[in-house]
N, C-alpha and C positions, 0 to 999 in steps of 0.2 A: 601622326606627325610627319611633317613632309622636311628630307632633309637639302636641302635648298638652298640657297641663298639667293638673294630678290634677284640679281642680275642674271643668275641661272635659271630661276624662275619667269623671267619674261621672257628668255630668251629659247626654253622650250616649250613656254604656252606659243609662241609665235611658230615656232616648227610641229605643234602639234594641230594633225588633218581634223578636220569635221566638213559636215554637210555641208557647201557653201550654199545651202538653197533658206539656209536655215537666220533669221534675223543679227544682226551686229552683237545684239544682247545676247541672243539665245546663242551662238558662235562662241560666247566668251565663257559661257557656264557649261557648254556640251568640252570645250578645249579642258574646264578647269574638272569635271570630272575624270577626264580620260588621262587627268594627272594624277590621279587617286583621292581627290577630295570628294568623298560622298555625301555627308554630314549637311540632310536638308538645311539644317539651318545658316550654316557656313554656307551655302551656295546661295541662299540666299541676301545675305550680307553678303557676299562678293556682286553679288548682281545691282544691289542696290549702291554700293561703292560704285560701280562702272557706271553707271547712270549718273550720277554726282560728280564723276570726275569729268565726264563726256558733256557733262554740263555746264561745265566752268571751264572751256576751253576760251582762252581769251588773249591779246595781243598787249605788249608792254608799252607803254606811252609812247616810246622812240620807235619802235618797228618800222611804222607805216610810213612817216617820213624820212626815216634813212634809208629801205628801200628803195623808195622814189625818187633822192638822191642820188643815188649810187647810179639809178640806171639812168638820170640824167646826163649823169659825167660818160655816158657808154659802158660802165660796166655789167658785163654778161652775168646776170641771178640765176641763181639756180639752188632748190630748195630739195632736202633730201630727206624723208622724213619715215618715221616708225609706227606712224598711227594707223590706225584700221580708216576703214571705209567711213565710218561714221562720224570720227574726229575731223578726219581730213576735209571732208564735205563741209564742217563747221568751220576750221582752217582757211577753208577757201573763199567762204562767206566772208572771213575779215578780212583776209591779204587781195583779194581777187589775184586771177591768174595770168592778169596781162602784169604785173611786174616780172615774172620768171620768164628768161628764155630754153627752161626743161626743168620739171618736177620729176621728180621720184621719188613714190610713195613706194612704199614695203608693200603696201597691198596687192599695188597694180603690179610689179615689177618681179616680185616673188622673192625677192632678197632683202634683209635688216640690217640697218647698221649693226654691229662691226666688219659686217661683213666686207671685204677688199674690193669683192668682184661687181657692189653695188655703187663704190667709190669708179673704180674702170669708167663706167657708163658715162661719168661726167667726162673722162678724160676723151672715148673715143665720141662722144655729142662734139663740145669744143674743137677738139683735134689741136690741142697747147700743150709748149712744154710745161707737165707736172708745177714747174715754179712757177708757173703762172698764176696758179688757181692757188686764191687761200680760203681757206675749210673755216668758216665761225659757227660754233656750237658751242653745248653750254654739259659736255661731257665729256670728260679725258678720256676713258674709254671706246666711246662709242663712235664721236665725231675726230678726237683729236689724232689721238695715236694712228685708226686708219689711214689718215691723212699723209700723217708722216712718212709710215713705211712706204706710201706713192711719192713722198718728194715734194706734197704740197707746202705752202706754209698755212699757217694756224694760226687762228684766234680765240682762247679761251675765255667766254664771256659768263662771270663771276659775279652775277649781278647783287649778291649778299657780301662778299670781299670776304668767303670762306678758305678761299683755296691760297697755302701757303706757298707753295712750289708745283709747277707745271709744267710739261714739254713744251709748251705751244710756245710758239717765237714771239707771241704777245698775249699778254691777259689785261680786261678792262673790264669796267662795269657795267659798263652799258653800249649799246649799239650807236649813241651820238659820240661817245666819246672812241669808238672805234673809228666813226667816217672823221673823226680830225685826224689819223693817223695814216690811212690811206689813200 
């Protein structure tokens, strides 16, 4: 029994070392043993989970056109993201990379959201004041709050209308009903 909780659990499977010579798959079952999951059959359901979930990576009706939007009007994109090499390569297949003027992936970059110092990066790429730049993500934790403590503003995007109360200076459902407000 692992005593855990899911957000501490991703957050030291992503700081926990392996081979990087070793496959996206085989990376995610060599990280989840060296957490103390031994139990063939659990690593194997986790593996076959990761393949499932890496398979159904997909973009929300509005995405694509309000990106394209946005940097029509001249606003600077920039995507900042937690997924491994494997997602993101599939990530990038939908969004393509000429919308962003700077990605940061966790993978490439060696830092995860919440991390502060992975937020930094956007500010010294840009070179704006903090209020300039607002942070839309779709987790209080991860995306918002770092935000904040830089001074950014925030958009907390709720696309189920679960969330009762939030820091973020606005919360919507969806990413069209964000670009009417900005």
């Amino acid at each position: 029994k692992l005593s855990y909780c899911l957000r501490e659990f991703a957050l030291l499977k992503n700081k926990t070392e392996v081979d990087p010579q070793l496959s996206p798959q085989e990376r995610f079952v060599a990280k989840i043993k060296k957490m103390g999951v031994t139990d063939p059959k659990i690593l194997e359901k986790l593996r076959e989970l990761y393949i499932d979930i890496h398979a159904s990576v997909f973009l929300y009706s509005d995405t694509l056109s309000v990106l394209q939007i946005l940097k029509t009007q001249g606003k600077k994109l920039c995507l900042i993201t937690n997924t491994d090499a494997y997602a993101h390569q599939k990530m990038m297949k939908l969004l393509g990379e000429d919308l962003f003027s700077l990605i940061l992936a966790s993978h490439e970059v060696g830092l995860r959201k919440p991390d502060i110092n992975l937020f930094k990066k956007v500010e010294t790429h840009f070179r704006v004041d903090p209020s300039q730049i607002l942070m839309v993500g779709d987790s209080e934790d991860f995306d918002i709050l770092p935000a904040k403590q830089l001074g950014w503003k925030t958009c907390l995007i709720d696309r189920e209308n679960k969330i009762q109360t939030s820091v973020a200076d606005i919360v919507v459902s969806s990413l069209e009903e964000l670009s009417k407000k900005v």
